[in-house]
VMD Tcl script that builds the backbone (N, CA, C; Angstrom):
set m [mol new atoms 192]
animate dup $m
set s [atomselect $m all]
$s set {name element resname resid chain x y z} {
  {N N UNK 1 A 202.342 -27.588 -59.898}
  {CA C UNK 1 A 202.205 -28.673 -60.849}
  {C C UNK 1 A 203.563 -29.044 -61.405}
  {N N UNK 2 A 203.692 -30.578 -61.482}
  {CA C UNK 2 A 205.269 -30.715 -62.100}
  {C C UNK 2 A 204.875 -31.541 -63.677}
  {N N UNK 3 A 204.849 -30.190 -64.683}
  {CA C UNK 3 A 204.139 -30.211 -65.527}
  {C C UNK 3 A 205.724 -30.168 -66.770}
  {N N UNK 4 A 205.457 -31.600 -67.087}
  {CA C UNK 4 A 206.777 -32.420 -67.819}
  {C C UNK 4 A 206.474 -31.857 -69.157}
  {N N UNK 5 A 207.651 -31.347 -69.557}
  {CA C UNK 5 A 207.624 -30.983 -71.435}
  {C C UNK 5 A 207.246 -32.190 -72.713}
  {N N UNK 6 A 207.144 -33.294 -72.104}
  {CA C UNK 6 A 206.923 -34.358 -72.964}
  {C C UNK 6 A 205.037 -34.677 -72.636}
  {N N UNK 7 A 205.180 -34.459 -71.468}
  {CA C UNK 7 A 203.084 -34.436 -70.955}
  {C C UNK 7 A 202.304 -32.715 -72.088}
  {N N UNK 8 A 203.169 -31.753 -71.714}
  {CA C UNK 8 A 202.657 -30.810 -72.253}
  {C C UNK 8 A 202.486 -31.053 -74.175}
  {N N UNK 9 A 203.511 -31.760 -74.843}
  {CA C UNK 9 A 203.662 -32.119 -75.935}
  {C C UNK 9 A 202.419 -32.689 -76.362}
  {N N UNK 10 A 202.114 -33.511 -75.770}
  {CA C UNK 10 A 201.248 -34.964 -75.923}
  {C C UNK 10 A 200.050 -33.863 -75.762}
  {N N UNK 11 A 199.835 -33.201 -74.993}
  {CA C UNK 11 A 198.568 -32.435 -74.532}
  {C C UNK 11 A 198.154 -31.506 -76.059}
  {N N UNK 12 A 199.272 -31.218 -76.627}
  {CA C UNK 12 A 199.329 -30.230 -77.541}
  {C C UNK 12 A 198.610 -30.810 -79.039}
  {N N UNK 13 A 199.506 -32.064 -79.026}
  {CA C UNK 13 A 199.046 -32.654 -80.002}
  {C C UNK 13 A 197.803 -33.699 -80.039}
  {N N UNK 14 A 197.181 -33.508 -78.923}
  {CA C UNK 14 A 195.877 -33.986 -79.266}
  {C C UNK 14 A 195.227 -33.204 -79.406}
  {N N UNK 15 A 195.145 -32.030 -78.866}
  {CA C UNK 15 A 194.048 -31.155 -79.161}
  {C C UNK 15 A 194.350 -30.371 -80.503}
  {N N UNK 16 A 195.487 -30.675 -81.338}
  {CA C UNK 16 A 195.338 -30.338 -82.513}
  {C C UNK 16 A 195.084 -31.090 -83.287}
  {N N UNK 17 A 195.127 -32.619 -82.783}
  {CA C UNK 17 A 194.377 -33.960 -83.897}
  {C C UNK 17 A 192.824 -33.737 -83.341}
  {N N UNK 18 A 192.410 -33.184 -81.980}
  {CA C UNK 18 A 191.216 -33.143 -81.784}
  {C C UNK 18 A 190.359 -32.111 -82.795}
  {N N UNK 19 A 191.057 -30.884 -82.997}
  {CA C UNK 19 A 190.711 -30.003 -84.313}
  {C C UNK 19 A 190.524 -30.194 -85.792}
  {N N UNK 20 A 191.753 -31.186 -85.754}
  {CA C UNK 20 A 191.568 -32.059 -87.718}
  {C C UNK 20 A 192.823 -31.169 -88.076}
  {N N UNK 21 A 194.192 -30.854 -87.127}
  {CA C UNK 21 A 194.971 -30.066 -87.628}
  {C C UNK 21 A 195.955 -31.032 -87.071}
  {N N UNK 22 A 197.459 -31.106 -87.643}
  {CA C UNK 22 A 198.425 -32.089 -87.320}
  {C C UNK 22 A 198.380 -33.257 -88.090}
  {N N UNK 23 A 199.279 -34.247 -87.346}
  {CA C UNK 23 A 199.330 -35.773 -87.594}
  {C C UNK 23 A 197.650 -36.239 -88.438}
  {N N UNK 24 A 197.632 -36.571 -89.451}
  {CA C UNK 24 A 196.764 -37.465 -89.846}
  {C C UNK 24 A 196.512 -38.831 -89.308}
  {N N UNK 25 A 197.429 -39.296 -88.724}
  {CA C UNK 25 A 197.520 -40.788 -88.130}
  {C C UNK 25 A 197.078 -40.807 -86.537}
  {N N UNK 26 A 196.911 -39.616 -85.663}
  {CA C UNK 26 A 196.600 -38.907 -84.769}
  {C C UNK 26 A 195.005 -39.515 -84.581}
  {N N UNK 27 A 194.771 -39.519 -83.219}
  {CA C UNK 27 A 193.589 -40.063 -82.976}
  {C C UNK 27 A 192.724 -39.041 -82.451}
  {N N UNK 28 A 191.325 -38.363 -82.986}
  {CA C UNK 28 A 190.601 -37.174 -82.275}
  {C C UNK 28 A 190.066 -38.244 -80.591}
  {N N UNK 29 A 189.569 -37.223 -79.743}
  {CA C UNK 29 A 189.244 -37.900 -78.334}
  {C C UNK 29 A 187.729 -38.879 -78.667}
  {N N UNK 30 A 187.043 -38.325 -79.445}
  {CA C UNK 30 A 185.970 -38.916 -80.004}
  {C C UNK 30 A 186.175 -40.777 -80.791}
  {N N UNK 31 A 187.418 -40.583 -81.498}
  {CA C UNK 31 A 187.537 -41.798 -82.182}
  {C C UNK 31 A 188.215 -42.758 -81.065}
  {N N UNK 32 A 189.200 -42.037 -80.027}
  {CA C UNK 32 A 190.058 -43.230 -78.841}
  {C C UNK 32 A 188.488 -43.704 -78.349}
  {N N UNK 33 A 187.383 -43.153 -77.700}
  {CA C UNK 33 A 186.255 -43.287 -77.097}
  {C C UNK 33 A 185.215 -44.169 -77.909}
  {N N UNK 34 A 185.280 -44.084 -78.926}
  {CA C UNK 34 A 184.408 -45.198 -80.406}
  {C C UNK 34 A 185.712 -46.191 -79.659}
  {N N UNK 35 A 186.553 -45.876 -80.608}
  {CA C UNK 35 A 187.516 -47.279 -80.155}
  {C C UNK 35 A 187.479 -48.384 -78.886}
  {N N UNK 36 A 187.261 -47.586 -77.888}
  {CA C UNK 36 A 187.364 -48.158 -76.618}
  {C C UNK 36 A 186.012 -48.890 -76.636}
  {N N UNK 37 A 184.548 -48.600 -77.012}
  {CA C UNK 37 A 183.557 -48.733 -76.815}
  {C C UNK 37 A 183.157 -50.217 -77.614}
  {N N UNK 38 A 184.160 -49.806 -79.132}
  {CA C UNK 38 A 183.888 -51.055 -79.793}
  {C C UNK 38 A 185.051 -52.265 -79.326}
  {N N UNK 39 A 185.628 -52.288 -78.672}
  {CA C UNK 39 A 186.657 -52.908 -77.755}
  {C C UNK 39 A 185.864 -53.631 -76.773}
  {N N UNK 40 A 185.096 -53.039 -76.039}
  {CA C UNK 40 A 184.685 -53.633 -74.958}
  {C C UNK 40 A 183.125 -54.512 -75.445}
  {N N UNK 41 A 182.750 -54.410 -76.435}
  {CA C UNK 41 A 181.721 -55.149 -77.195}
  {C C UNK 41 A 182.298 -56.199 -78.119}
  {N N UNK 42 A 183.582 -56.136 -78.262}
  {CA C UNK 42 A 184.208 -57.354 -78.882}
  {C C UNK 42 A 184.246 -58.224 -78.158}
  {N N UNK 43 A 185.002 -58.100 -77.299}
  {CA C UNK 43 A 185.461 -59.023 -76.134}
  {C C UNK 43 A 185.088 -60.117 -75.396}
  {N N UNK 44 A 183.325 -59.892 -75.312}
  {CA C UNK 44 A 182.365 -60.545 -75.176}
  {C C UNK 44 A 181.999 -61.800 -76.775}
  {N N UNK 45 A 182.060 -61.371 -77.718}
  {CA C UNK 45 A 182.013 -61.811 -78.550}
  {C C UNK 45 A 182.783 -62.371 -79.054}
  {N N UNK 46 A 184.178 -62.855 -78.577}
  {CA C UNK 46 A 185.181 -63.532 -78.960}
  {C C UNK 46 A 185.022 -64.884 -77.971}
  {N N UNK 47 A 184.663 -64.324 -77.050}
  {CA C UNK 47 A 184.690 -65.162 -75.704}
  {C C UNK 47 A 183.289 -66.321 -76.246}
  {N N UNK 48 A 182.251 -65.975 -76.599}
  {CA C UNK 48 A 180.894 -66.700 -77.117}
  {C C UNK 48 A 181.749 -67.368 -78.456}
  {N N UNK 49 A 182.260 -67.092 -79.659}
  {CA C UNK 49 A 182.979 -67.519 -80.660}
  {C C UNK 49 A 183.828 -68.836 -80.089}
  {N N UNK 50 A 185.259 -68.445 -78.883}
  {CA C UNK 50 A 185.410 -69.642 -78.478}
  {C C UNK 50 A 184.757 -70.737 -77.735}
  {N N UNK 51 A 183.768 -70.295 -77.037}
  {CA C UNK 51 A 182.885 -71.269 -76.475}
  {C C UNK 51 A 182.124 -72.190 -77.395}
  {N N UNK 52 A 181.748 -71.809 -78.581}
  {CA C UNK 52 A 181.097 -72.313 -79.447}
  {C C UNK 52 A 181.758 -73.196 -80.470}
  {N N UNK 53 A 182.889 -72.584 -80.708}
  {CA C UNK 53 A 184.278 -73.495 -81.579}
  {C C UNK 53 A 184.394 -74.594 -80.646}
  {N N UNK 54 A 184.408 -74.471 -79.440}
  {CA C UNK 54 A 184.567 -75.920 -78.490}
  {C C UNK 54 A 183.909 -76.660 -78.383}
  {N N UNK 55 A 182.613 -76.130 -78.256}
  {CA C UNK 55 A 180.760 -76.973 -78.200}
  {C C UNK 55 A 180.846 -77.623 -79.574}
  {N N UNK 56 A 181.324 -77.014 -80.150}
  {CA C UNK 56 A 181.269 -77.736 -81.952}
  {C C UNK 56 A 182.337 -78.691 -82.308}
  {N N UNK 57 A 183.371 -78.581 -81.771}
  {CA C UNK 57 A 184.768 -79.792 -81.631}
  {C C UNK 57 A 184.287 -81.151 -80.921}
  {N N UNK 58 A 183.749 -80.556 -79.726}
  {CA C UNK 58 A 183.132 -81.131 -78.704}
  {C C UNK 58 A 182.012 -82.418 -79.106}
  {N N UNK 59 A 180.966 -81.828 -79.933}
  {CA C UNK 59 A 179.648 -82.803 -80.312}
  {C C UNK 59 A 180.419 -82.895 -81.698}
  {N N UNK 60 A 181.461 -82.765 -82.683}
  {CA C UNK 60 A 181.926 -83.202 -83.528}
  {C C UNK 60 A 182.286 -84.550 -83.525}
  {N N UNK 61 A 183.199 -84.893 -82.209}
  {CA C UNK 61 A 183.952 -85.499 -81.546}
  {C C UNK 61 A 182.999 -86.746 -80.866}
  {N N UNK 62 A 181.990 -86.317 -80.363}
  {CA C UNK 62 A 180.952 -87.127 -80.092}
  {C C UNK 62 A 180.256 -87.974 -80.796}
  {N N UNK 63 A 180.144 -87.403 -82.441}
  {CA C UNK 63 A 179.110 -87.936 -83.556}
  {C C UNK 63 A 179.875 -89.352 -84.181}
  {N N UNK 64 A 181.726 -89.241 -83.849}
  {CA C UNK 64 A 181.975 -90.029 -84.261}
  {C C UNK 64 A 182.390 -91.170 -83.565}
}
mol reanalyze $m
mol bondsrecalc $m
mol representation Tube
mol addrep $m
């Protein structure tokens, strides 16, 4: 294994933010995984938001 002192670091310090020990600003694996989850349920919902800001410019634009 070509197992880099800066990979081993990173390894170290998550599993001590994964414990509730270290960095406070540190992300446990549980919260990157919420994060990611509520990420990919936004995304969709931004996309419907602009479609709808346009449909509404759109027949705005029409009425007059």
């Amino acid at each position: 294994m070509d197992l880099t002192e800066s990979a081993l670091r990173i390894w170290v310090q998550q599993a001590k933010a994964d414990q509730g020990v270290g960095k406070p600003e540190a992300l446990t694996m549980a919260e990157r995984e919420a994060l990611s989850q509520l990420r990919k349920r936004v995304r969709p919902l931004e996309l419907e938001k602009d479609i709808l800001k346009n449909a509404a410019a759109f027949f705005a634009k029409e009425m007059k």
